[in-house]
C-alpha positions as CSV (number, residue, x, y, z in Angstrom):
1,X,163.7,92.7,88.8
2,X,167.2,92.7,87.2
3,X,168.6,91.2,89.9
4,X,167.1,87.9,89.4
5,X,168.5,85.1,87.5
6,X,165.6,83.9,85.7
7,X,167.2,80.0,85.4
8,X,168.0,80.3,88.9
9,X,164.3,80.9,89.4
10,X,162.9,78.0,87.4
11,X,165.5,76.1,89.0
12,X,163.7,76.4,93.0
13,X,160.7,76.3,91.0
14,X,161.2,72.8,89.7
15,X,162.7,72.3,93.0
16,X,159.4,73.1,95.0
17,X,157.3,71.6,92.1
18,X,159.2,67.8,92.9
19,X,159.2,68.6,96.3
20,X,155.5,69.0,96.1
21,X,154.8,66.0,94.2
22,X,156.9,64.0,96.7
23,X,154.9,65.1,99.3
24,X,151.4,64.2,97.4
25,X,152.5,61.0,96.5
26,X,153.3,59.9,100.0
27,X,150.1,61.5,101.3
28,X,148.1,59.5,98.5
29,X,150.2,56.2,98.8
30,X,151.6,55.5,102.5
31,X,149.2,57.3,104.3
32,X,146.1,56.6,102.5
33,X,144.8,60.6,102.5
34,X,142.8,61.8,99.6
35,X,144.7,59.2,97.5
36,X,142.8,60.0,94.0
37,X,143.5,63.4,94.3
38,X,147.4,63.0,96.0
39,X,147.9,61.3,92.4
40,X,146.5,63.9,90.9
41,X,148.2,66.5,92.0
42,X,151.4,65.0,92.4
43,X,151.1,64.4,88.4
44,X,150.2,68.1,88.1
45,X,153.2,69.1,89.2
46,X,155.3,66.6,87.5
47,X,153.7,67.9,84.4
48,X,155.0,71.4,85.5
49,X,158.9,70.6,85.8
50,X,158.9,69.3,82.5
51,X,156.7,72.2,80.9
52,X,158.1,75.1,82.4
53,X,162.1,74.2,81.3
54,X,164.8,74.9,83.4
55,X,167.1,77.5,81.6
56,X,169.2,76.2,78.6
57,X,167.7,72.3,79.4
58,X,165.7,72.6,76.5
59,X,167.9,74.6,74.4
60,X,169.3,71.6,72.3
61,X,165.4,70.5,71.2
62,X,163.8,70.9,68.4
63,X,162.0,74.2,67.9
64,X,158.1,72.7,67.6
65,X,159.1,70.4,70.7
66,X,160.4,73.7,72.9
67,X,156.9,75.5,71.6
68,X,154.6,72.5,71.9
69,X,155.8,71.2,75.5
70,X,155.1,74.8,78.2
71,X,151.9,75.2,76.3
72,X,150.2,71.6,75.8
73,X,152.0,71.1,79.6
74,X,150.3,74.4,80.8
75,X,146.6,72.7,79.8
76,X,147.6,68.9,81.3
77,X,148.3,71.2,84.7
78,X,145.3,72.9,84.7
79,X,143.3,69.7,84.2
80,X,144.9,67.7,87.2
81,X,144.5,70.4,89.1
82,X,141.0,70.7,88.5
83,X,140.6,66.9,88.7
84,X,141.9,66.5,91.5
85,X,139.7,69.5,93.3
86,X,136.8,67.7,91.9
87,X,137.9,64.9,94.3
88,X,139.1,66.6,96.7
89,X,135.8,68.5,97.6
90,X,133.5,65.6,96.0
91,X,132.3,67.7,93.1
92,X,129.4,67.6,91.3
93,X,131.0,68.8,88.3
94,X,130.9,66.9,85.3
95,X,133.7,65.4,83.5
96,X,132.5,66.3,80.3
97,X,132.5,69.4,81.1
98,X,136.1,70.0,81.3
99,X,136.4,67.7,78.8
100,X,135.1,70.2,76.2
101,X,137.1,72.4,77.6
102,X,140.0,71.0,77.5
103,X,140.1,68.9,74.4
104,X,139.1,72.2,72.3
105,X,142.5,73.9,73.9
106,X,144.0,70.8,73.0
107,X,143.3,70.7,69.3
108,X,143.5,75.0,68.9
109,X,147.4,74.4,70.4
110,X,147.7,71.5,67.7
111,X,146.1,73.8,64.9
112,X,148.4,76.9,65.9
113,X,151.3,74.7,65.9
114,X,150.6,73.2,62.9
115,X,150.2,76.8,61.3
116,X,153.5,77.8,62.1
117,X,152.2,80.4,64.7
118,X,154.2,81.4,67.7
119,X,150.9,83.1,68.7
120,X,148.1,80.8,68.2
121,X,149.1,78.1,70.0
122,X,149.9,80.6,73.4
123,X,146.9,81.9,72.8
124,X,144.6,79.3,72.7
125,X,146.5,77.5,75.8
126,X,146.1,81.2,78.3
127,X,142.1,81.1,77.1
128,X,141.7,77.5,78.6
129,X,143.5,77.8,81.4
130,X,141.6,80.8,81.9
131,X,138.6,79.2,81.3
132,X,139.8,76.0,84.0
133,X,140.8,78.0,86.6
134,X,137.2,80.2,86.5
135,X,136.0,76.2,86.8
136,X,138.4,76.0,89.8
137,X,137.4,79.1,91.6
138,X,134.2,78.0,91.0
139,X,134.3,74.4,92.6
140,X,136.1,76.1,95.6
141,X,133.4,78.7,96.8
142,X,130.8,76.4,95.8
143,X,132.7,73.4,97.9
144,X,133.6,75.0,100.9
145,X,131.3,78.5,100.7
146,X,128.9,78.4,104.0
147,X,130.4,75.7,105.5
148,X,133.4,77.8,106.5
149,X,134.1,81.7,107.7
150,X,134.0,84.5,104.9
151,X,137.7,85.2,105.5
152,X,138.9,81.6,105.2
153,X,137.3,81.1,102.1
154,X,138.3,84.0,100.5
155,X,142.2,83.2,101.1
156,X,141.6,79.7,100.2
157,X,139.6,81.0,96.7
158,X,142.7,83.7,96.2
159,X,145.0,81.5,94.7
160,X,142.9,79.9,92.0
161,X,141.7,83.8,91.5
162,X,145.2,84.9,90.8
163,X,145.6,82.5,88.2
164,X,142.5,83.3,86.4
165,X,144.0,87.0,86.4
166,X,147.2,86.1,85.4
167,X,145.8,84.3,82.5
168,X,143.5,86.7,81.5
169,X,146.1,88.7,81.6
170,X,148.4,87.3,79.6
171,X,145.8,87.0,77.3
172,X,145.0,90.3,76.7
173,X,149.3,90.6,76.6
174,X,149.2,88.1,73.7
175,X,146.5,90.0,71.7
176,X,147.2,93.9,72.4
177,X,151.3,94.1,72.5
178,X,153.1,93.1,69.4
179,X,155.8,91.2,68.3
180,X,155.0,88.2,70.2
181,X,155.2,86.1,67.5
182,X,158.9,86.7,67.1
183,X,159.5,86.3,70.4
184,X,157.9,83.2,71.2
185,X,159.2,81.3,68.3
186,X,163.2,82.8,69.8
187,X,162.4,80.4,72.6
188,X,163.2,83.4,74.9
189,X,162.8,82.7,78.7
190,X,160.6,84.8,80.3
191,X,160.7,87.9,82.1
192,X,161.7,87.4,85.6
193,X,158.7,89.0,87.1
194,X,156.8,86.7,84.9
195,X,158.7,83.5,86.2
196,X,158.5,84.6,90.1
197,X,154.8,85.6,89.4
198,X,154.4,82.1,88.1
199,X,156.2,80.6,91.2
200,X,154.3,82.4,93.9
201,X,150.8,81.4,92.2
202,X,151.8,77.5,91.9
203,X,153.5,77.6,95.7
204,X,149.6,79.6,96.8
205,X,147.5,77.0,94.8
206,X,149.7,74.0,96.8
207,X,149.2,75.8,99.8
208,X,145.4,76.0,99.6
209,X,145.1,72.7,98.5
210,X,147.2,71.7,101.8
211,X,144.4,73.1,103.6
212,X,141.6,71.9,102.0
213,X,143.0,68.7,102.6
214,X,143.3,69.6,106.1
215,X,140.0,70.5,106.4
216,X,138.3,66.9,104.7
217,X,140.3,65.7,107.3
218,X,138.8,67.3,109.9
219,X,135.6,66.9,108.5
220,X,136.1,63.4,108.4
221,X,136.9,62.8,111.7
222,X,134.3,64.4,113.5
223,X,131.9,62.2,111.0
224,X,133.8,59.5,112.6
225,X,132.7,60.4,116.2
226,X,129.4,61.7,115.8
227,X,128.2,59.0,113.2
228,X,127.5,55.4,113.5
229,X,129.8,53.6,111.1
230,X,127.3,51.1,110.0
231,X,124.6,53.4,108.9
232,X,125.0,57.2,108.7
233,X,123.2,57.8,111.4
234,X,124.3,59.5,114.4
235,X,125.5,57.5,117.1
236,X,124.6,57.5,120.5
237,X,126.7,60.2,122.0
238,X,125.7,62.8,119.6
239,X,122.3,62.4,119.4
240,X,122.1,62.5,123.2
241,X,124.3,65.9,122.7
242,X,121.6,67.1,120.1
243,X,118.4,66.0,122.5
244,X,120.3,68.1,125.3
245,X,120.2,71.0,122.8
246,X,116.8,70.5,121.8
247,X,115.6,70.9,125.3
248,X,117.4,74.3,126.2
249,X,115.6,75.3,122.8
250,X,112.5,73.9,124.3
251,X,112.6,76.5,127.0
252,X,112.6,79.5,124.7
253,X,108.7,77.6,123.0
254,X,110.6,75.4,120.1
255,X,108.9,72.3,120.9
256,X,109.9,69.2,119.6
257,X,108.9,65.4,119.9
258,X,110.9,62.2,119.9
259,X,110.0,58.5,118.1
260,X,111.9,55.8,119.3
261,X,112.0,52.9,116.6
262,X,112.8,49.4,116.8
263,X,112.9,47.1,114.0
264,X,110.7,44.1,114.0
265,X,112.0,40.3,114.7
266,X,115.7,41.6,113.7
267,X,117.4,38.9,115.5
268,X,115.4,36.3,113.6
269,X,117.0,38.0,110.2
270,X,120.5,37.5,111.6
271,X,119.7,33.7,112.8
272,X,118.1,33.0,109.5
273,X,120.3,34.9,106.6
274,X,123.4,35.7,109.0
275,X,124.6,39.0,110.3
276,X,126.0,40.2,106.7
277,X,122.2,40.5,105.8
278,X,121.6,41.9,109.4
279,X,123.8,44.8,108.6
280,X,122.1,45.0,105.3
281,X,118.9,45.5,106.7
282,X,120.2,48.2,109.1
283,X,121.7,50.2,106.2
284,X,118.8,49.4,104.1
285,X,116.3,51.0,106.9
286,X,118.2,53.9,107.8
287,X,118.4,54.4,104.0
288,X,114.6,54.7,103.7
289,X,114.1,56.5,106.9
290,X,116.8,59.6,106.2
291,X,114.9,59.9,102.7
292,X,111.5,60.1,104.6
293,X,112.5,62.5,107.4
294,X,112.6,66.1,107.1
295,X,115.8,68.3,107.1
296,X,115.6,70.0,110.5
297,X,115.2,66.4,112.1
298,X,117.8,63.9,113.1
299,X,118.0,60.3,113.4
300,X,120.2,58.2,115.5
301,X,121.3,54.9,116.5
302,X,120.5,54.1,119.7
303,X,122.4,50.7,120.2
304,X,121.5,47.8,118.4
305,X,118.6,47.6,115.7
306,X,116.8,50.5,117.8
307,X,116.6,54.5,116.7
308,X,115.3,57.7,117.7
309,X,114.1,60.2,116.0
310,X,114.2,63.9,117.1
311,X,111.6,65.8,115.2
312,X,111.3,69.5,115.6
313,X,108.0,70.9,116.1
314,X,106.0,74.2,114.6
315,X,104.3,74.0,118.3
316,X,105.5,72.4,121.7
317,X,102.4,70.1,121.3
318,X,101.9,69.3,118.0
319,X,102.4,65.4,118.5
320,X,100.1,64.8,114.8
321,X,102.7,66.3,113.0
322,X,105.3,64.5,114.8
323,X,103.3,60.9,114.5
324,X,102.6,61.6,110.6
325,X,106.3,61.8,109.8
326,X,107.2,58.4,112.4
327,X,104.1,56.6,110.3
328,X,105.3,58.1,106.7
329,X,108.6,56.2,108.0
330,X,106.7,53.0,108.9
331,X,104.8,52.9,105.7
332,X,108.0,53.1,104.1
333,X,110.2,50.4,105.1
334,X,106.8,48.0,105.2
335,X,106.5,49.3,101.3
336,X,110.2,48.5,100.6
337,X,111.5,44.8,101.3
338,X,115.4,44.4,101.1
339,X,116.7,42.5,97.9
340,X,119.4,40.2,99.9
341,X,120.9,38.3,97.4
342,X,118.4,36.2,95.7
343,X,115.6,36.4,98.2
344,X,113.5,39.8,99.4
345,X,113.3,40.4,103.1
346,X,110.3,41.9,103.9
347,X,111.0,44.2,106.8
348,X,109.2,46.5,109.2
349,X,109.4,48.8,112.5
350,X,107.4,49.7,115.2
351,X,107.5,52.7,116.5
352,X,106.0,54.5,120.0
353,X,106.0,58.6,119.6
354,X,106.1,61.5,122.6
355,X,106.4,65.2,124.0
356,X,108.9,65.7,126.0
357,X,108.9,67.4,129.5
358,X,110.3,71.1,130.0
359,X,112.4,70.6,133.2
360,X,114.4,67.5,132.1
361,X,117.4,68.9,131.2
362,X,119.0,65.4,129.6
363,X,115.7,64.6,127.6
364,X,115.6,61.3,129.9
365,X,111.7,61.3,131.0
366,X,110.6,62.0,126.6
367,X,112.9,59.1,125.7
368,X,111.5,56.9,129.0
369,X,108.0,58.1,127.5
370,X,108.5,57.3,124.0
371,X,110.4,53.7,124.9
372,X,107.1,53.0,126.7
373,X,105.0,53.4,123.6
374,X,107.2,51.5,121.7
375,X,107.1,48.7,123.8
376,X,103.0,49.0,123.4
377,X,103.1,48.8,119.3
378,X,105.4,46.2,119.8
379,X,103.0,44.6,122.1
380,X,99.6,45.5,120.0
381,X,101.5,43.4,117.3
382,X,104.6,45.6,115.6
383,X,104.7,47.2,112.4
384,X,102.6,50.5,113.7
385,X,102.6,53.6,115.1
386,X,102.0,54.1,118.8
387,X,101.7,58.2,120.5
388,X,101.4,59.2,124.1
389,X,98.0,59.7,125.2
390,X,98.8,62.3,127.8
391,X,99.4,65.0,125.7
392,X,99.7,67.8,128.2
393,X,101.7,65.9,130.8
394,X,104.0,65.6,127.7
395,X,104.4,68.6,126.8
396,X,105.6,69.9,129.5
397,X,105.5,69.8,134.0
C-alpha cells in the first residue's frame, strides 16, 4: 500500500471519528435516543482523535506523552465502547467486571512506561483490548442472539470480531517480531495497512452500533403498541390479536382457557387515596400477577382495572389447571397489600375462569363465558375464583 499517505489516512480518520461523535451527541441530546449510550460513544470517539495523532501533530510532544497518549487512549476506547453496549442492549454485565479489566491494563501501561519500555506498555494495552472486545463480542450475541436471524447477527458480531483479531494479532506481532522496542520509542507512524485496517474496523463497529440502535428502536416501538403503558401488560388490541391466534391453534387440539379478572372496589381506591394510588395499585397487581403466571401465558389489559388471562392448556379441557393458576393469582395479590405512602392498601380480585368454543373464530363466546363468571364471584362476594360449570359446552360446539 505505498500509494497511501498514511497522515492523509489519520486525517479522514479523525474526520469520520468527529463526524461520528457529532452524530451521537445529537442522537443522545436533541433527540433523546439511547442518550447514556449516544454520550458514550460519542466520548469513545473523541478519545480516538486525540489518541491515534494526526501525522506530525504530535511530533513537538514530549516523548512519554507521544507513548502514553495512543496506548492509555486505545484502553479509554475500548471501555466506552463497551459501556456504552452495556446500555445499549441493557446488559447484565457487571461493572466490576470490566473494571478489573481495565484498571489492570491501566496500571501494566503505567508500569511499562515507567520502566522505560517501548514494549510493555503496547503490550499490556493490545492484551486488554483484546480481552474488552472478547467482552464486546460477547454482550452482542448474547444481547441480540435468538431474537434476530443467524445472518444479521453474525454481521452485526463481525466488527467487534475483527477487533478481537486484530488485537490478538498485534499481540502476537509485539511478542514474536523484534525490534519493536526501537521502533515504538522512534514515535514512527504506522504502516499504512495498519492505519486503513484500523479505519475500516472503527467505521464497522459505528456501523453496527447504528443498527443496534436501529433495532432498540424498533423494539421499542412495537412495545409501545402492543403494551399498555401503565402496566406492562398487553393492551387491548394485542391480546385480542393473541386470543385470535390461540383459537386457530385450538383447531389443531392446543386447548387453552381464559380468566377474566377484575379488581375489587377499585373505584373506591381512587375516591379515597386519589388516582396516583389508583395507578399504583394497577402496577402493583399486574406486578404480582406476571410473577405468578406461567411463561407460555399472557396477560392483558382489558380497559380499565379489568384483565384477561390467556392460559395455554396441556389438554382442550383441562379447566383445573387453568383455575389453579387464576387462584395462585388471587391468593397472591390478597397475600400482598400495596405500601402507598404511609398507609397499606389491602387489595384483591375476583376472577371468573372458561373453555373456549372451537368455531369462534374471534374468541368472543370464551371471553362472553368467562365475563359471566366473573360477574358471579363478584356477586358471591369478590375476592375468589369462579369456573364454568359446563365443561363440555366449553370446550368446544
Amino acid at each position: 500500500m505505498e500509494f497511501l499517505d498514511v497522515p492523509t489516512v489519520l486525517k479522514v480518520s479523525a474526520l469520520f471519528n468527529l463526524m461520528a461523535a457529532l452524530a451521537w451527541l445529537t442522537l443522545a441530546q436533541a433527540f433523546r435516543i439511547a442518550p447514556r449510550a449516544g454520550r458514550l460513544m460519542a466520548a469513545g470517539h473523541l478519545v480516538r482523535i486525540v489518541s491515534q495523532g494526526c501525522g506530525d501533530c504530535t511530533a513537538g510532544w514530549p516523548a512519554l506523552l507521544r507513548q502514553a497518549l495512543p496506548e492509555f487512549g486505545l484502553l479509554a476506547c475500548a471501555v466506552l465502547l463497551l459501556l456504552a453496549l452495556r446500555r445499549m442492549l441493557r446488559s447484565r454485565l457487571r461493572l466490576r467486571h470490566i473494571a478489573w479489566v481495565s484498571g489492570i491494563g491501566a496500571f501494566a501501561i503505567a508500569a511499562g512506561l515507567a520502566s522505560g519500555s517501548g514494549l510493555a506498555p503496547q503490550l499490556a494495552s493490545a492484551l486488554s483490548v483484546t480481552l474488552l472486545s472478547a467482552l464486546a463480542v460477547r454482550e452482542v450475541v448474547r444481547g441480540i442472539g435468538g431474537r434476530l436471524s443467524p445472518i444479521i447477527t453474525a454481521c452485526t458480531t463481525l466488527p467487534f470480531a475483527a477487533l478481537v483479531a486484530l488485537s490478538l494479532a498485534h499481540t502476537a506481532e509485539l511478542l514474536l517480531v523484534p525490534g519493536w522496542d526501537d521502533h515504538i520509542l522512534s514515535g514512527e507512524l504506522p504502516t499504512p495497512a495498519r492505519a486503513v485496517l484500523w479505519f475500516v474496523v472503527t467505521a464497522g463497529i459505528t456501523l453496527s452500533l447504528i443498527a443496534l440502535m436501529i433495532w432498540r428502536l424498533i423494539t421499542r416501538i412495537q412495545h409501545l403498541t402492543y403494551r399498555d403503558p401503565l402496566t406492562g401488560a398487553m393492551n387491548r388490541r394485542a391480546f385480542e390479536q393473541a386470543l385470535i391466534g390461540a383459537q386457530a391453534q385450538l383447531q389443531r387440539g392446543h386447548g387453552f382457557a381464559l380468566a377474566m379478572i377484575d379488581i375489587d372496589h377499585f373505584k373506591r381506591i381512587n375516591d379515597e387515596h386519589g388516582h396516583q394510588a389508583g395507578d399504583a395499585a394497577l402496577q402493583h397487581c399486574v406486578r404480582i400477577w406476571q410473577a405468578g403466571l406461567r411463561e407460555v401465558d399472557r396477560l392483558g389489559r382489558i380497559g380499565g382495572e379489568e384483565f384477561c388471562a390467556l392460559l395455554p392448556l396441556g389438554a382442550p379441557a383441562d379447566l383445573s389447571t387453568a383455575a389453579t393458576v387464576a387462584e395462585r393469582l388471587r391468593s397472591s395479590l390478597a397475600a400482598q397489600p400495596l405500601r402507598w405512602k404511609d398507609t397499606e392498601l389491602a387489595l384483591s380480585a375476583s376472577f371468573g375462569v372458561a373453555l373456549p368454543v372451537t368455531s369462534d373464530a374471534a374468541g368472543e363466546i370464551g371471553l362472553a363465558r368467562a365475563d359471566a363468571e366473573l360477574y358471579r364471584a363478584k356477586a358471591e362476594g369478590r375476592n375468589r375464583v369462579c369456573v364454568a360449570a359446563d365443561l363440555t359446552g366449553m370446550a368446544g360446539a
